[in-house]
C-alpha positions in Angstrom: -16.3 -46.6 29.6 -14.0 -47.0 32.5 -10.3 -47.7 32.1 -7.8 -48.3 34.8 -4.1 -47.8 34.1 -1.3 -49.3 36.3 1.5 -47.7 36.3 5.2 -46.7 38.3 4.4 -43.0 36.5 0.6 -41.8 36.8 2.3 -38.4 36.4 3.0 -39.1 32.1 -0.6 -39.5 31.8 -1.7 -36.0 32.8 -1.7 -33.8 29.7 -2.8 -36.9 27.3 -5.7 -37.0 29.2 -6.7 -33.3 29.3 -6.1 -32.8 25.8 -7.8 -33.2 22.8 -10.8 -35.4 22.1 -9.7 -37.9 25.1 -9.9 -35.1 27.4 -13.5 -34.0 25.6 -14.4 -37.5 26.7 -13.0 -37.1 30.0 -15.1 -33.8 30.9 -18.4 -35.2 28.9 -18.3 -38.6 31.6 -17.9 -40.9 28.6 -14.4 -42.2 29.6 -13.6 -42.4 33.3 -9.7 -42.8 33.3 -8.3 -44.3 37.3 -4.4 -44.2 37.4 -3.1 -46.6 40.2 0.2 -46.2 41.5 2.7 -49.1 41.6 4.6 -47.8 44.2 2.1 -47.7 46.4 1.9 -51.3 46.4 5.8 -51.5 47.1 7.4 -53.4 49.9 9.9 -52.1 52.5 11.6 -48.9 52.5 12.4 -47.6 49.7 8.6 -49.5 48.3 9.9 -51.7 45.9 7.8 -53.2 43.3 11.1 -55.1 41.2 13.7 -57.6 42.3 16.6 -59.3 40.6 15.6 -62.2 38.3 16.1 -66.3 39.7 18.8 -67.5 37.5 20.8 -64.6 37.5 21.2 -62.1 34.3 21.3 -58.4 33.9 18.1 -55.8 34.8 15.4 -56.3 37.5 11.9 -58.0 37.0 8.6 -56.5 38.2 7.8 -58.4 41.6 4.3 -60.3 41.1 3.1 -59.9 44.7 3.2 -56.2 44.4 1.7 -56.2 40.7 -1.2 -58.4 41.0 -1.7 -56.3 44.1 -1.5 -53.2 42.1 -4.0 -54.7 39.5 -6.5 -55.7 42.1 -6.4 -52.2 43.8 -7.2 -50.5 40.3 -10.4 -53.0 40.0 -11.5 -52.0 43.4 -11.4 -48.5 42.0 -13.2 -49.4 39.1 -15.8 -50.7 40.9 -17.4 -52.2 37.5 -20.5 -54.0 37.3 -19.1 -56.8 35.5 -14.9 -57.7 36.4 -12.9 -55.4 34.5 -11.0 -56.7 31.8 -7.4 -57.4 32.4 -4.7 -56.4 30.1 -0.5 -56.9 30.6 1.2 -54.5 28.2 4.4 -56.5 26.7 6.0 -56.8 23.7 5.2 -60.8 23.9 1.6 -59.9 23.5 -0.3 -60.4 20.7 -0.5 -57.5 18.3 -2.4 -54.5 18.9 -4.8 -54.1 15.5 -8.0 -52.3 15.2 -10.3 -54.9 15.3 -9.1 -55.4 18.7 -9.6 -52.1 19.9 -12.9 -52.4 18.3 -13.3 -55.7 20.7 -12.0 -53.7 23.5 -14.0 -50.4 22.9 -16.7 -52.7 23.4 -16.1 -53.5 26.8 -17.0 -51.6 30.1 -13.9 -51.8 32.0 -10.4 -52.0 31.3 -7.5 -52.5 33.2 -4.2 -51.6 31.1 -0.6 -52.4 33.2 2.5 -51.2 32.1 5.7 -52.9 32.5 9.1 -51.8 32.6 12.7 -52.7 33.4 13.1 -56.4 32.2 9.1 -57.1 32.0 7.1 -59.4 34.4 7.4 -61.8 36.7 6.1 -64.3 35.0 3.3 -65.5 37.1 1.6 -61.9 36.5 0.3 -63.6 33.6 -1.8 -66.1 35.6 -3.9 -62.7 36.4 -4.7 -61.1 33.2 -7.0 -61.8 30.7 -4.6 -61.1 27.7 -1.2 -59.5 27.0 -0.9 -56.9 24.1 1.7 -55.3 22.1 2.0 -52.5 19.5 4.8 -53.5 17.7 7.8 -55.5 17.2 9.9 -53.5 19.0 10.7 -52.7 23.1 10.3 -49.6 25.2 11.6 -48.4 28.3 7.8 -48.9 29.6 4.6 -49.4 28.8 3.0 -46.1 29.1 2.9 -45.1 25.5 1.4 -48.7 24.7 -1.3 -47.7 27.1 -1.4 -44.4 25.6 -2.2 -46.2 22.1 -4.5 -48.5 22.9 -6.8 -46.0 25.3 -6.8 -43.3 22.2 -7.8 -46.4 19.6 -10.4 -47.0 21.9 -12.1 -44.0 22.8 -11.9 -42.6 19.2 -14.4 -45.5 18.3 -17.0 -44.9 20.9 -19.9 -42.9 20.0 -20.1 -39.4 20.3 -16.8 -38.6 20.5 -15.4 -37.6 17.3 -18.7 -35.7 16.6 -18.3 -37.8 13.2 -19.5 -41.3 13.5 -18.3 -41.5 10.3 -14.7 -40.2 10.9 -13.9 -44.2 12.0 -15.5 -45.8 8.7 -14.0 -45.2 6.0 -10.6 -45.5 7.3 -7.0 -47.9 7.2 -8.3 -51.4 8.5 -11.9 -51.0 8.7 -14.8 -53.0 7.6 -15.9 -50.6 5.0 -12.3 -50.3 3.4 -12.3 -54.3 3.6 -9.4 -54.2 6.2 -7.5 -52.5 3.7 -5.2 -49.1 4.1 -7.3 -46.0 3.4 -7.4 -44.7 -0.3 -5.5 -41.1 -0.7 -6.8 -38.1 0.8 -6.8 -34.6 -0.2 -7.8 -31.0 -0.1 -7.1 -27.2 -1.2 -5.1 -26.1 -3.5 -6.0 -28.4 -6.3 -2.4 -27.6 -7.6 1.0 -27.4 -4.7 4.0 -27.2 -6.2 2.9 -29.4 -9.9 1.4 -31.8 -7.8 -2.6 -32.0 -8.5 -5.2 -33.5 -7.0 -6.6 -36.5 -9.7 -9.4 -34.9 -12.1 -12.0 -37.7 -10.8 -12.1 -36.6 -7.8 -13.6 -33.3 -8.8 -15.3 -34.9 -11.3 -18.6 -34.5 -9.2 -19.3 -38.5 -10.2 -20.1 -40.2 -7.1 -19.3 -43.7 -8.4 -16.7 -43.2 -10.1 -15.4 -41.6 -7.2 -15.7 -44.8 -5.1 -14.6 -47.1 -7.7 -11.6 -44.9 -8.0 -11.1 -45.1 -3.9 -11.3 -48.8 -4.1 -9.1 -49.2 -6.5 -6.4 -46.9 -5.2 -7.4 -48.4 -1.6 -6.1 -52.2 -3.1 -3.3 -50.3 -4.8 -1.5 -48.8 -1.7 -2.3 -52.0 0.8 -0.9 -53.8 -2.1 2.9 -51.8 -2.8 2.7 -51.4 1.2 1.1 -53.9 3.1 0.7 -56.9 0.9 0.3 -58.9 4.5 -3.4 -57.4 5.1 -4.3 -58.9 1.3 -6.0 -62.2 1.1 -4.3 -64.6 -0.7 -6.7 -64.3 -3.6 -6.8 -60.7 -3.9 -6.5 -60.0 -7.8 -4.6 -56.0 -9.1 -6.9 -53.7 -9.6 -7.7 -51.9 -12.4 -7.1 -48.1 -10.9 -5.7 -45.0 -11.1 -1.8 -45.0 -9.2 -2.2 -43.7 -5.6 
């Protein structure tokens, strides 16, 4: 996979993408990670890439002639077989889940921009495929969106966790219906009165997973009732 970031700081992205897994994929060829510079695309002097916004107000916008030029440049890079797919990193985007980055995983190429200051000019968004967000809330920049959504991503493609079963059983995947992920644990059986619940040492397979399930709906239900459909009925387990 090949994934091009645009960005006014390529220098944030260095240790993320020498460290752990992502940098595994990094050094094993199956992510190919281009950082573009912003600047570089800047006009005049002092290479700006922002001016101050038509209609007056307070903060600078990101320019559109240098962006666009910025996003083109990292395509070149790319130098996909199929056109890179474009994404603007804003907190008007639509929400970042993991059935997208499953969707985005997926693709070949990628092309992630980060904003900053007061966002976009808004005819940037005449040159992306689709905008994204992580949350409801607003950054300085976009380079811990990007951040997000390239680790989401590369977790899911093969090989990469060693596990290909690390990203099934997990919050909002297929095999846990969508749902948060059931309780975990490990050694000691007993920390400070707490115990891990008999069942699970009970050996029983299926009672195992029916106990999973049910503590699966239980936690999505006291913590994200949003992910339940409207239908869902309690369940009958154990309290997770």
């Amino acid at each position: 996979m090949q994934i091009a970031i645009v960005t006014l700081f390529p220098e944030l992205f260095g240790s993320f993408l020498e460290l752990s897994f992502v940098g595994r994929a990094v050094a094993s060829g199956a992510l190919r990670v281009h950082l573009e510079a912003m600047r570089q695309h800047g006009l005049g002097k002092h290479l700006n890439v922002d001016d101050t916004p038509y209609g007056g107000g307070s903060g600078m916008v990101m320019r559109a002639d240098t962006t666009v030029a910025a996003i083109e440049a990292a395509e070149a890079a790319l130098a996909s077989a199929t056109r890179p797919h474009r994404v603007l990193l804003t907190p008007q985007g639509e929400r970042f889940s993991q059935a997208k980055a499953r969707a985005l995983a997926e693709r070949e190429s990628l092309i992630l921009t980060c904003g900053r200051y007061e966002g976009f000019d808004e005819r940037v968004r005449h040159f992306v495929d689709e905008e994204l967000s992580i949350g409801d809330f607003v950054l300085t920049g976009g380079e811990v969106a990007a951040m997000c959504v390239v680790e989401a991503c590369i977790r899911l493609l093969p090989g990469v966790l060693g596990n290909a079963e690390s990203t099934s059983e997990e919050s909002f995947s297929a095999e846990c219906g969508g749902l948060l992920e059931y309780p975990q644990y490990t050694r000691p059986v007993s920390f400070r009165e707490l115990e891990v619940p008999e069942i699970l040492r009970s050996g029983d397979h299926e009672k195992v997973r029916a106990w999973r399930a049910a503590a699966s709906a239980d936690r999505t239900r006291q913590r994200r009732p949003d992910l339940l459909s409207a239908d869902a009925k309690p369940s009958a387990g154990g309290k997770s």
